[in-house]
DOMIFI-234604 format. One record per residue: x, y, z of N, C-alpha, C, O in turn; residue in one letter. Coordinates in steps of 0.1 Angstrom, whole numbers. Layout:
N
+-------+-------+-------+-------+-------+-------+-------+-------+-------+-------+-------+-------+------+
:   nxx :   nyy :   nzz :  caxx :  cayy :  cazz :   cxx :   cyy :   czz :   oxx :   oyy :   ozz : rest :
+-------+-------+-------+-------+-------+-------+-------+-------+-------+-------+-------+-------+------+
:     X :     Y :     Z :     X :     Y :     Z :     X :     Y :     Z :     X :     Y :     Z :    A :
...
+-------+-------+-------+-------+-------+-------+-------+-------+-------+-------+-------+-------+------+
END
This chain:
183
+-------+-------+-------+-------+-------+-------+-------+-------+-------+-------+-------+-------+------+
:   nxx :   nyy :   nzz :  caxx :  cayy :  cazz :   cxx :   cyy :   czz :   oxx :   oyy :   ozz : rest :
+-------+-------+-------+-------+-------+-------+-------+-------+-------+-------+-------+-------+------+
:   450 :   812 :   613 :   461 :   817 :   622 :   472 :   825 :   613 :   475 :   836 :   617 :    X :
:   476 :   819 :   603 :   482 :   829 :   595 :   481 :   839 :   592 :   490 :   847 :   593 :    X :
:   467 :   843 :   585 :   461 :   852 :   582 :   462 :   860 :   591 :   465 :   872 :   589 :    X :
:   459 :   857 :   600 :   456 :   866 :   618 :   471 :   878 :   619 :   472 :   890 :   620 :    X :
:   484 :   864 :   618 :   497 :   871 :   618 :   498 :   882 :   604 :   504 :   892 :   606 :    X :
:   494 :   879 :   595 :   496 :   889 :   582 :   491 :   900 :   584 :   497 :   911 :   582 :    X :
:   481 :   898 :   590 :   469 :   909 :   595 :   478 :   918 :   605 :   477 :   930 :   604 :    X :
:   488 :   912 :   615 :   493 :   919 :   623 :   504 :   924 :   621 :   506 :   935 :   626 :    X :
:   514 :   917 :   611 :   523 :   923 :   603 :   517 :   935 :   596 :   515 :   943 :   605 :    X :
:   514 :   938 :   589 :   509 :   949 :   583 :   504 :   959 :   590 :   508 :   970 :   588 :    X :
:   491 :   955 :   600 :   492 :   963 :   608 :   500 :   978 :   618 :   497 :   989 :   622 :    X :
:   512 :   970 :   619 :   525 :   973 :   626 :   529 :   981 :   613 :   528 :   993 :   613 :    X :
:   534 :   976 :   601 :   542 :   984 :   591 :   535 :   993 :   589 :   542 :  1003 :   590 :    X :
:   520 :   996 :   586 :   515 :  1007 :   585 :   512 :  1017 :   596 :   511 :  1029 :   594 :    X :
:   511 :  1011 :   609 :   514 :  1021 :   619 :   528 :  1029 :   623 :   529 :  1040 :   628 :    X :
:   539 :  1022 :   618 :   551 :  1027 :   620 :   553 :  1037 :   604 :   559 :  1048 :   603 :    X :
:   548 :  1032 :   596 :   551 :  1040 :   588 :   540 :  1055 :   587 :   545 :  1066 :   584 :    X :
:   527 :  1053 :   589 :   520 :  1061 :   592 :   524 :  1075 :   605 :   519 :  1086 :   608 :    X :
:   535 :  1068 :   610 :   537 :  1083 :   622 :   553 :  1087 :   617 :   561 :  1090 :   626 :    X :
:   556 :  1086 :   601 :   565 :  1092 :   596 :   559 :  1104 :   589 :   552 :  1100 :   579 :    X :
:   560 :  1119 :   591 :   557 :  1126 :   580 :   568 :  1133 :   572 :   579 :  1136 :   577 :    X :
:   566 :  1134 :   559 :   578 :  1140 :   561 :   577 :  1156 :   556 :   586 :  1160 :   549 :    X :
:   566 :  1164 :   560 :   563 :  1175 :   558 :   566 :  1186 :   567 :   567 :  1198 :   566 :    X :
:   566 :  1177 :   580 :   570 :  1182 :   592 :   584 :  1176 :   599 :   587 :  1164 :   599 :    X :
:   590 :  1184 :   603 :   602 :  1176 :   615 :   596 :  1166 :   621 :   583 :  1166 :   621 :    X :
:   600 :  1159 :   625 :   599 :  1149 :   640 :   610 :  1157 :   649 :   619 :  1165 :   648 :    X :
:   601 :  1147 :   663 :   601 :  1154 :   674 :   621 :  1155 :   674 :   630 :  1152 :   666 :    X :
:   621 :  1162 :   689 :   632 :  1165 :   690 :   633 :  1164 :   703 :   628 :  1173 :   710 :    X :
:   641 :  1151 :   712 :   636 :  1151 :   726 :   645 :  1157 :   737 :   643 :  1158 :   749 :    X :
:   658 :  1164 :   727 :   668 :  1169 :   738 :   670 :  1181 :   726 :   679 :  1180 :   717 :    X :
:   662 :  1193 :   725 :   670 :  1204 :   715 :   676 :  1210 :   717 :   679 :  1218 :   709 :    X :
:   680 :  1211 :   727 :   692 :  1224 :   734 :   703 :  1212 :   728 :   714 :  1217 :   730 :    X :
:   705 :  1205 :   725 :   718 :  1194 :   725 :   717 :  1195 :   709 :   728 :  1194 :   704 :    X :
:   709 :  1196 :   700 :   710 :  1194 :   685 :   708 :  1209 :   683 :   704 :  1211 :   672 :    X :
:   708 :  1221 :   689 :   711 :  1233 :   684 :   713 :  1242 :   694 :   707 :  1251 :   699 :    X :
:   723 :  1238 :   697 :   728 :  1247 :   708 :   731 :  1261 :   706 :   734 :  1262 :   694 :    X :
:   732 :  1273 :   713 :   738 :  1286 :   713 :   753 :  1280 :   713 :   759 :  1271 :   717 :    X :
:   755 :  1292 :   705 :   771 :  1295 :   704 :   777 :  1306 :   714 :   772 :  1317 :   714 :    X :
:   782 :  1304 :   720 :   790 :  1310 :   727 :   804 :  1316 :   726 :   814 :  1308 :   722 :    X :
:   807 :  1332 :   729 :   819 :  1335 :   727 :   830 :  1331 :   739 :   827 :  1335 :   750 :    X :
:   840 :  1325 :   738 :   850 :  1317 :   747 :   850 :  1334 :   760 :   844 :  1333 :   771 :    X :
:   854 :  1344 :   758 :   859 :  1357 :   766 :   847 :  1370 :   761 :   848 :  1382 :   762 :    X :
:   837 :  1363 :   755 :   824 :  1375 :   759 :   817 :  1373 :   766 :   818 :  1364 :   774 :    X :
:   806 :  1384 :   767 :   794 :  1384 :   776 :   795 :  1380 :   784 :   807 :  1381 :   786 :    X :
:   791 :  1375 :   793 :   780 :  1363 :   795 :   764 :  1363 :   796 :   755 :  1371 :   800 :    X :
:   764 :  1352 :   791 :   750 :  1344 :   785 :   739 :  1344 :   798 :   727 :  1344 :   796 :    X :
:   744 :  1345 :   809 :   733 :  1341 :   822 :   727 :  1352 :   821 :   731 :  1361 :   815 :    X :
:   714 :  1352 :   830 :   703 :  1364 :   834 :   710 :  1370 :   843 :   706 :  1382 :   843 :    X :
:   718 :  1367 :   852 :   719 :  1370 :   865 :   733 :  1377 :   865 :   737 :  1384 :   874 :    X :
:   741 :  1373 :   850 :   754 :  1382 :   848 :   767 :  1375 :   854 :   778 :  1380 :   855 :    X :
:   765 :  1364 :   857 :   774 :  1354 :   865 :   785 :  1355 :   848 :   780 :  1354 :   837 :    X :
:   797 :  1357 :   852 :   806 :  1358 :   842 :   817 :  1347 :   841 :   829 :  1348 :   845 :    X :
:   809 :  1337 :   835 :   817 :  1320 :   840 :   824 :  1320 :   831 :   834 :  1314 :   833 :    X :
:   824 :  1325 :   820 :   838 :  1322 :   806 :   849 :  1330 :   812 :   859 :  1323 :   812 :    X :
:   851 :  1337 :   816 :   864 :  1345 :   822 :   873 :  1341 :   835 :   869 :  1342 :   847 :    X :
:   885 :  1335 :   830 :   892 :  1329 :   844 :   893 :  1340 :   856 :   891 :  1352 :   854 :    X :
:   896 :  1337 :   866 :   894 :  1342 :   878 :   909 :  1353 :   879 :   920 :  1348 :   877 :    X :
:   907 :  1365 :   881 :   911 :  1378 :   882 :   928 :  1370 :   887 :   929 :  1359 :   893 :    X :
:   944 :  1379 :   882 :   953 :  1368 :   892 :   957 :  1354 :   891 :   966 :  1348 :   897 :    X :
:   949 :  1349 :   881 :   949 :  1334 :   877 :   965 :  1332 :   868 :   967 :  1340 :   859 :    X :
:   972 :  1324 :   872 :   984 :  1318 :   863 :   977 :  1304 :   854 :   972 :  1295 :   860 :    X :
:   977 :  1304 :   843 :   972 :  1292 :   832 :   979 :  1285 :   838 :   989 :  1290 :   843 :    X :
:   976 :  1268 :   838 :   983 :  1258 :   842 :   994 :  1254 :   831 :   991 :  1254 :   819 :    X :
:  1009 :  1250 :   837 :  1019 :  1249 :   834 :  1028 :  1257 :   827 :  1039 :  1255 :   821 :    X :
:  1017 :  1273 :   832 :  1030 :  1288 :   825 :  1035 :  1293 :   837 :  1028 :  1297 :   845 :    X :
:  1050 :  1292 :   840 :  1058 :  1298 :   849 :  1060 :  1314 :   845 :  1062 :  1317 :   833 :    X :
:  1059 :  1325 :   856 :  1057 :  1336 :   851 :  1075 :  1341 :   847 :  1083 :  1333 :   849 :    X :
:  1078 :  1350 :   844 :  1091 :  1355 :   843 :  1093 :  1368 :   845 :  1088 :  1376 :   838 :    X :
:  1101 :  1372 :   856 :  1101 :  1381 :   865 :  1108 :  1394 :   861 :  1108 :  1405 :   866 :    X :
:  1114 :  1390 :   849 :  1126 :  1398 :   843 :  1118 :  1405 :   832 :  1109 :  1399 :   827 :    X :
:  1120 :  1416 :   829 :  1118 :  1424 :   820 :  1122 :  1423 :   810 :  1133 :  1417 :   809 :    X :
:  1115 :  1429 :   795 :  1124 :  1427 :   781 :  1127 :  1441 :   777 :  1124 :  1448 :   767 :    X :
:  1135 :  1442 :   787 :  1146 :  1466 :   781 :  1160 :  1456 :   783 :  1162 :  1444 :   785 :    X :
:  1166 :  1466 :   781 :  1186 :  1467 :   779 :  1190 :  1460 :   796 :  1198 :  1451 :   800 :    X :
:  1180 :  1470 :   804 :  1185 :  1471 :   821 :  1176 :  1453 :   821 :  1182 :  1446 :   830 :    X :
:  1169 :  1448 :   817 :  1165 :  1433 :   822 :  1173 :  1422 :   816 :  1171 :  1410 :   819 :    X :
:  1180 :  1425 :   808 :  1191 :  1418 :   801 :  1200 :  1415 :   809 :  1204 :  1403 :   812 :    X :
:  1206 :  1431 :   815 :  1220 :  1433 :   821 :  1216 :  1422 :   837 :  1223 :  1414 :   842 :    X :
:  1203 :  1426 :   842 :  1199 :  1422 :   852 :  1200 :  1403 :   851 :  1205 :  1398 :   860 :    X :
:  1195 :  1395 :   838 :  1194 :  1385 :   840 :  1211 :  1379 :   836 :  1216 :  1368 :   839 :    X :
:  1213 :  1387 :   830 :  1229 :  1383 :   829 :  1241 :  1382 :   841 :  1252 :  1378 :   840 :    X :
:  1234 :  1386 :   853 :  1241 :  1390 :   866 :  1234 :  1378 :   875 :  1241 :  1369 :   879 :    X :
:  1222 :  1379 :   878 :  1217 :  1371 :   885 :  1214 :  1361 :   882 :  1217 :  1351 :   889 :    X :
:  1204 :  1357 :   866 :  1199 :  1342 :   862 :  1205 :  1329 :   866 :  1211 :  1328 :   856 :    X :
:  1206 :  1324 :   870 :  1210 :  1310 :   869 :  1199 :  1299 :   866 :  1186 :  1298 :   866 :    X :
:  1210 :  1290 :   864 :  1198 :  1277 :   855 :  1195 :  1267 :   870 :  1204 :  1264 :   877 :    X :
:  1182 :  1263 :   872 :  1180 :  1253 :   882 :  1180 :  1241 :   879 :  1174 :  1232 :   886 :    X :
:  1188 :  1237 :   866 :  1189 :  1225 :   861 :  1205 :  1222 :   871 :  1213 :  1231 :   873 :    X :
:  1207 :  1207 :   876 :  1217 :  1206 :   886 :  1225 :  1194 :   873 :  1221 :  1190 :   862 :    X :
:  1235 :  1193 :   879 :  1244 :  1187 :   869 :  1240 :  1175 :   864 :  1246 :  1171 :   853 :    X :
:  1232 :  1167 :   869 :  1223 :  1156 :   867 :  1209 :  1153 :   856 :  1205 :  1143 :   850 :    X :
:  1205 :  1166 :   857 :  1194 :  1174 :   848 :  1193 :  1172 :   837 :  1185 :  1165 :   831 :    X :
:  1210 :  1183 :   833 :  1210 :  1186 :   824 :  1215 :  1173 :   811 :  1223 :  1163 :   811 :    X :
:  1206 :  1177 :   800 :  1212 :  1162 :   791 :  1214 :  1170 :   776 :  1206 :  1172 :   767 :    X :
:  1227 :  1172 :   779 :  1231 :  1175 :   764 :  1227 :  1174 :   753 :  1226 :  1183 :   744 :    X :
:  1224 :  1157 :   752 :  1219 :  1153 :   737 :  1203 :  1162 :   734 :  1200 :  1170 :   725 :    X :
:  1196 :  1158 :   742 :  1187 :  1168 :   743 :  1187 :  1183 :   739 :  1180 :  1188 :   730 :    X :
:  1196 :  1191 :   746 :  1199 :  1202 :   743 :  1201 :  1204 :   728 :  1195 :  1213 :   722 :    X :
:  1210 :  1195 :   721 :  1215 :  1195 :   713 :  1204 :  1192 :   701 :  1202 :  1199 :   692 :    X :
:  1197 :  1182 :   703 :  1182 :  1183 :   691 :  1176 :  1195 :   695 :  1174 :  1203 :   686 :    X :
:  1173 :  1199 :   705 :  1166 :  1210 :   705 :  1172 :  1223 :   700 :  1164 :  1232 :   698 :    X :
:  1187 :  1224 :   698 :  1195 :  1236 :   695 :  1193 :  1236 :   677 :  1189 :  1245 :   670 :    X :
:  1196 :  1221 :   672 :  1194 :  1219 :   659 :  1183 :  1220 :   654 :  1182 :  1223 :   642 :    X :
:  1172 :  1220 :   660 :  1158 :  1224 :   654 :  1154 :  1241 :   653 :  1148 :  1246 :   644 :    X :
:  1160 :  1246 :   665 :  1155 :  1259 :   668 :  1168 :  1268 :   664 :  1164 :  1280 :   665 :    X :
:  1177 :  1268 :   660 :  1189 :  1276 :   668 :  1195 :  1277 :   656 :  1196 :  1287 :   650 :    X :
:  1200 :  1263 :   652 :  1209 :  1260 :   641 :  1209 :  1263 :   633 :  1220 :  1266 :   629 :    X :
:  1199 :  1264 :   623 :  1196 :  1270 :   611 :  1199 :  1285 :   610 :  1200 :  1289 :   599 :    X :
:  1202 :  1293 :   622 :  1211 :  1304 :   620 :  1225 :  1310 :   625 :  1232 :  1319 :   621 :    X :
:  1225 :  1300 :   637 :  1232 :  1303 :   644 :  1250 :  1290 :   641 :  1262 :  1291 :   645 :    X :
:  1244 :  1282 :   633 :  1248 :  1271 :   631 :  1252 :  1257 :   641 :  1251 :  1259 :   653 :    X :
:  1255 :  1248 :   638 :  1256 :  1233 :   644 :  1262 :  1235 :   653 :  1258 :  1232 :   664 :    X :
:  1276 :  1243 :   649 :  1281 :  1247 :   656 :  1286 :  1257 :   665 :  1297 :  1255 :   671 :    X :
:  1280 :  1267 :   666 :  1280 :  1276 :   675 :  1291 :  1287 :   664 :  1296 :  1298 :   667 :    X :
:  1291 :  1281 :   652 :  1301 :  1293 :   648 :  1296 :  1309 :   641 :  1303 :  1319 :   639 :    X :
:  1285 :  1307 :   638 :  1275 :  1320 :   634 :  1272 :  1315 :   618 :  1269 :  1324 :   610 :    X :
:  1271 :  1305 :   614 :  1270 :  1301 :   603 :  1260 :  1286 :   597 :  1261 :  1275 :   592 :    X :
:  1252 :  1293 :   603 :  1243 :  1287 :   599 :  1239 :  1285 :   582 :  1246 :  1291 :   573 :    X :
:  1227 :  1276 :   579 :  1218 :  1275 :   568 :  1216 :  1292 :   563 :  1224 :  1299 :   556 :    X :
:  1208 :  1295 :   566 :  1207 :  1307 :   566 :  1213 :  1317 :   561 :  1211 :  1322 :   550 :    X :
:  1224 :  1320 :   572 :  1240 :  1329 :   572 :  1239 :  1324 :   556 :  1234 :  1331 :   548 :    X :
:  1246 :  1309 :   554 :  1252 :  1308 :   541 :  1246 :  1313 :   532 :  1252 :  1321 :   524 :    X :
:  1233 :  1311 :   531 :  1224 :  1315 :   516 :  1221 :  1330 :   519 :  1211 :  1334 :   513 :    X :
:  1229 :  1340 :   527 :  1226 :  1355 :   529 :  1213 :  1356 :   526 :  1209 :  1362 :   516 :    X :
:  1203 :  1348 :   539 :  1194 :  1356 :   540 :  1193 :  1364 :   555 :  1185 :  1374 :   556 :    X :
:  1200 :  1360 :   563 :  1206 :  1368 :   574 :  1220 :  1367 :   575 :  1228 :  1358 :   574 :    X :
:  1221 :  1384 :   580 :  1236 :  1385 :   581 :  1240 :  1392 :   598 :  1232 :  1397 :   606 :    X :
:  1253 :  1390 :   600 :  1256 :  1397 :   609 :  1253 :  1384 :   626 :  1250 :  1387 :   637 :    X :
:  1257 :  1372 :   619 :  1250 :  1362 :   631 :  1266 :  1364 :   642 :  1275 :  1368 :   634 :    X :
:  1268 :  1363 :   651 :  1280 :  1366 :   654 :  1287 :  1350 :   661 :  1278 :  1344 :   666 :    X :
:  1298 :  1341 :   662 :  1301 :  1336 :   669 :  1300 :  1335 :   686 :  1303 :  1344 :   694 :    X :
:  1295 :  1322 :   689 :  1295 :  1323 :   703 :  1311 :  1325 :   713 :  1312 :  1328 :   725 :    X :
:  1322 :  1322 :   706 :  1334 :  1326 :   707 :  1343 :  1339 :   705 :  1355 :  1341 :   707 :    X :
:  1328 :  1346 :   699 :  1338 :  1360 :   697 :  1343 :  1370 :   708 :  1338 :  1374 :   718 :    X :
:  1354 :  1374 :   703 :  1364 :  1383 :   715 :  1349 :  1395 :   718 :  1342 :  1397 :   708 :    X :
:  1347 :  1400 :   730 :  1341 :  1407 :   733 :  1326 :  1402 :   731 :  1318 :  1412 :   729 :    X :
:  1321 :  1390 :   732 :  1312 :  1384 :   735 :  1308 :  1375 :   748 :  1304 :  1363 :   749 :    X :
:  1309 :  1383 :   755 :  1307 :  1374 :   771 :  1289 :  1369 :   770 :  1281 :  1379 :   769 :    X :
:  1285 :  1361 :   770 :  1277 :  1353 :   776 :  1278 :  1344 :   783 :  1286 :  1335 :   783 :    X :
:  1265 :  1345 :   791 :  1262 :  1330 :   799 :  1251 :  1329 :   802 :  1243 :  1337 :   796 :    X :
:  1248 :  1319 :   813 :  1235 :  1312 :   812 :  1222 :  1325 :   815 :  1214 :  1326 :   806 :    X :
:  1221 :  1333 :   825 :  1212 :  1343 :   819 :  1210 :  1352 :   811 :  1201 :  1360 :   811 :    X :
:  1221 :  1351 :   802 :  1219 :  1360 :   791 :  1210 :  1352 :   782 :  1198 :  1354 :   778 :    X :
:  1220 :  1343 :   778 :  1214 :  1331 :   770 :  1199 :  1329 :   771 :  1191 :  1329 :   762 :    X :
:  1197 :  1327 :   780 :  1182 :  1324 :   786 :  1173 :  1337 :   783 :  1163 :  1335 :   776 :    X :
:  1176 :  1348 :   787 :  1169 :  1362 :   785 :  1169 :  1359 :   769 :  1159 :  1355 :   764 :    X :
:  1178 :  1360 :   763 :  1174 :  1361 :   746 :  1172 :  1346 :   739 :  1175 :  1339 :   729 :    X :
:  1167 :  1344 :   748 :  1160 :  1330 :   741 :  1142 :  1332 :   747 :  1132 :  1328 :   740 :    X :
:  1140 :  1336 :   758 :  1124 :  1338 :   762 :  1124 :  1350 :   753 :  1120 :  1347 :   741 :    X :
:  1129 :  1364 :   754 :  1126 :  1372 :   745 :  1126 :  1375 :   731 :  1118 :  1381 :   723 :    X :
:  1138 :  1371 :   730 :  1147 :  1372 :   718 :  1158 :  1385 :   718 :  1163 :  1388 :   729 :    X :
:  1161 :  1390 :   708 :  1170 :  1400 :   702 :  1182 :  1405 :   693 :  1193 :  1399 :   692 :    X :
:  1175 :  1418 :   687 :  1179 :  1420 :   675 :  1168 :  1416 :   666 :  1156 :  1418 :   669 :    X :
:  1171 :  1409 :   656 :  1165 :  1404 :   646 :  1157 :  1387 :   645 :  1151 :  1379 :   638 :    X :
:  1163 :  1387 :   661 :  1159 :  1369 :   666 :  1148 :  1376 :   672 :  1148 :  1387 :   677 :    X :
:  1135 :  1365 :   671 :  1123 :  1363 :   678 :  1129 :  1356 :   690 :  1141 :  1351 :   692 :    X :
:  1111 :  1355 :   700 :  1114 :  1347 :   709 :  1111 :  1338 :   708 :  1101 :  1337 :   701 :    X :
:  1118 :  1327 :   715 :  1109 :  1309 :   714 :  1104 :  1308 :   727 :  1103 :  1296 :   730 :    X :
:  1100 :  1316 :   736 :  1091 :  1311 :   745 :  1079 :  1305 :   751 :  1074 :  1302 :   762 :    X :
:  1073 :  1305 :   728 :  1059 :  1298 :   727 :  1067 :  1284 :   720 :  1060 :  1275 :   715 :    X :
:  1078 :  1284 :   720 :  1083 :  1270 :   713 :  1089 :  1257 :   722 :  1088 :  1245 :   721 :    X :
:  1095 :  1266 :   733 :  1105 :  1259 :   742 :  1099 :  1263 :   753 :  1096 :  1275 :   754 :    X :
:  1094 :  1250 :   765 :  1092 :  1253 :   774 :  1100 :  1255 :   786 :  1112 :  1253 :   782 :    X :
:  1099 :  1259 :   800 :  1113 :  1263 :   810 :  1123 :  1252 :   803 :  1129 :  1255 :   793 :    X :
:  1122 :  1242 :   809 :  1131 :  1229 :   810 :  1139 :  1228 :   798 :  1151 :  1226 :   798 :    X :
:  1130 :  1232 :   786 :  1137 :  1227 :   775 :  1144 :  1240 :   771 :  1150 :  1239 :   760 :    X :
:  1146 :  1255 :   777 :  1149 :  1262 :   773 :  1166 :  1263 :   780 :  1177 :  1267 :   775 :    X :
:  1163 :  1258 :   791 :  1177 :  1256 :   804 :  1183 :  1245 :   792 :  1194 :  1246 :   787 :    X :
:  1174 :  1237 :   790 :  1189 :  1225 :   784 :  1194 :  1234 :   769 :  1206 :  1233 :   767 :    X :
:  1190 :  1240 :   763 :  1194 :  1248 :   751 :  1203 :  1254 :   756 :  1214 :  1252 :   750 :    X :
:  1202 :  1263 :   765 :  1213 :  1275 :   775 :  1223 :  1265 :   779 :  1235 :  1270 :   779 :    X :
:  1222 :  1254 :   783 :  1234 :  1242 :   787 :  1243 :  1240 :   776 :  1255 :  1244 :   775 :    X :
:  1234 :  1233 :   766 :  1244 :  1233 :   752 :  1248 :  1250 :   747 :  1260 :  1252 :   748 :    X :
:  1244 :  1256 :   743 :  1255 :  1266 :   739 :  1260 :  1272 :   744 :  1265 :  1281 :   738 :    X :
:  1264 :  1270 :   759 :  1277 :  1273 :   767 :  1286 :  1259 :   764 :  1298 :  1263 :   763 :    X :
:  1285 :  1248 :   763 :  1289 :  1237 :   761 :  1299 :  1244 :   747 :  1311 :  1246 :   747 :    X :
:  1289 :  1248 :   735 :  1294 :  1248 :   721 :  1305 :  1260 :   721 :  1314 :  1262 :   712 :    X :
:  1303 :  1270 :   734 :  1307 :  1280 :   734 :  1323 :  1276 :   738 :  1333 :  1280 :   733 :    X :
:  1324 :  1265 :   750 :  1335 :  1264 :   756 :  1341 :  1255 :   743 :  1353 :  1258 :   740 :    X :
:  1335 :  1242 :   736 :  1343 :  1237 :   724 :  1349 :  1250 :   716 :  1362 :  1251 :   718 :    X :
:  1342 :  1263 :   708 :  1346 :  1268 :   706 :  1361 :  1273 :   707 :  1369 :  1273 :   699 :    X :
:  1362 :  1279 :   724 :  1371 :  1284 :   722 :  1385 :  1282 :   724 :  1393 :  1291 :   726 :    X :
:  1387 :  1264 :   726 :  1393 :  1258 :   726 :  1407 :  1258 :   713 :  1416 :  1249 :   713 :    X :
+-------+-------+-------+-------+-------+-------+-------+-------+-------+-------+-------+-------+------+
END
């Protein structure tokens, strides 16, 4: 009886080992899944039939981009400076918030304080930042807002940095810094 199981043991190892080659691959029971085509995200398409499934549908808004209606010339400035308003209600708005987000994005040139003197300013690597209190400097909330999706002058825009919400509470605080200011 022993013998019988040795016999069977071995049997087995040499059958299992016998349907290893290793001159050839072994099988492959799913190869579309271990070598798939590459595909380009906004080329071609891949189908026979020309079905053009990588390309979103004609008209489409990406989820969670609000479009912006205002133009970036002189006249969409003057325009958002007239009409903009913020849809943050007095409840909304949270200062402190505003305020990390001013010091991360803002401050470094504009300074902490709203006085044009930032990081930056000091070590003259930009010049010319102006106070948010300077005589003949009217701003407010859609201006603010316009040169913060767009930018201008020498400021970029943060519109890939700050989303709506967080761009309204930014526009909150530096009218905030603007009225310390000119106190």
């Amino acid at each position: 009886m022993k013998s019988l199981i040795k016999i069977l043991v071995i049997a087995v190892v040499l059958v299992a080992v016998s349907c290893k080659k290793d001159t050839a691959p072994n099988y492959q029971f799913m190869p579309n899944m271990y070598e798939s085509v590459g595909y380009e995200t906004y080329g071609e398409a891949a189908f026979p039939d020309g079905v053009e499934a990588q390309l979103p549908a004609q008209g489409s808004i990406p989820r969670g981009y609000v479009p912006f209606d205002i133009e970036n010339s002189t006249a969409g400035y003057e325009l958002a400076k007239t009409t903009l308003k913020s849809p943050l209600d007095s409840m909304q708005v949270d200062l402190e918030r505003g305020k990390v987000l001013y010091d991360i994005y803002c401050g470094i040139c504009h300074g902490n304080k709203g006085d044009g003197q930032g990081m930056l300013v000091k070590r003259e690597k930009i010049l010319g930042i102006p106070s948010y209190a300077d005589v003949g400097r009217a701003i407010n909330e859609g201006s603010v807002y316009h040169t913060i999706y767009y930018g201008k002058n020498a400021m970029g825009s943060y519109a890939n940095q700050l989303n709506e919400e967080e761009r309204w509470q930014v526009v909150s605080y530096v009218l905030k810094l603007k009225v310390d200011l000119e106190k």
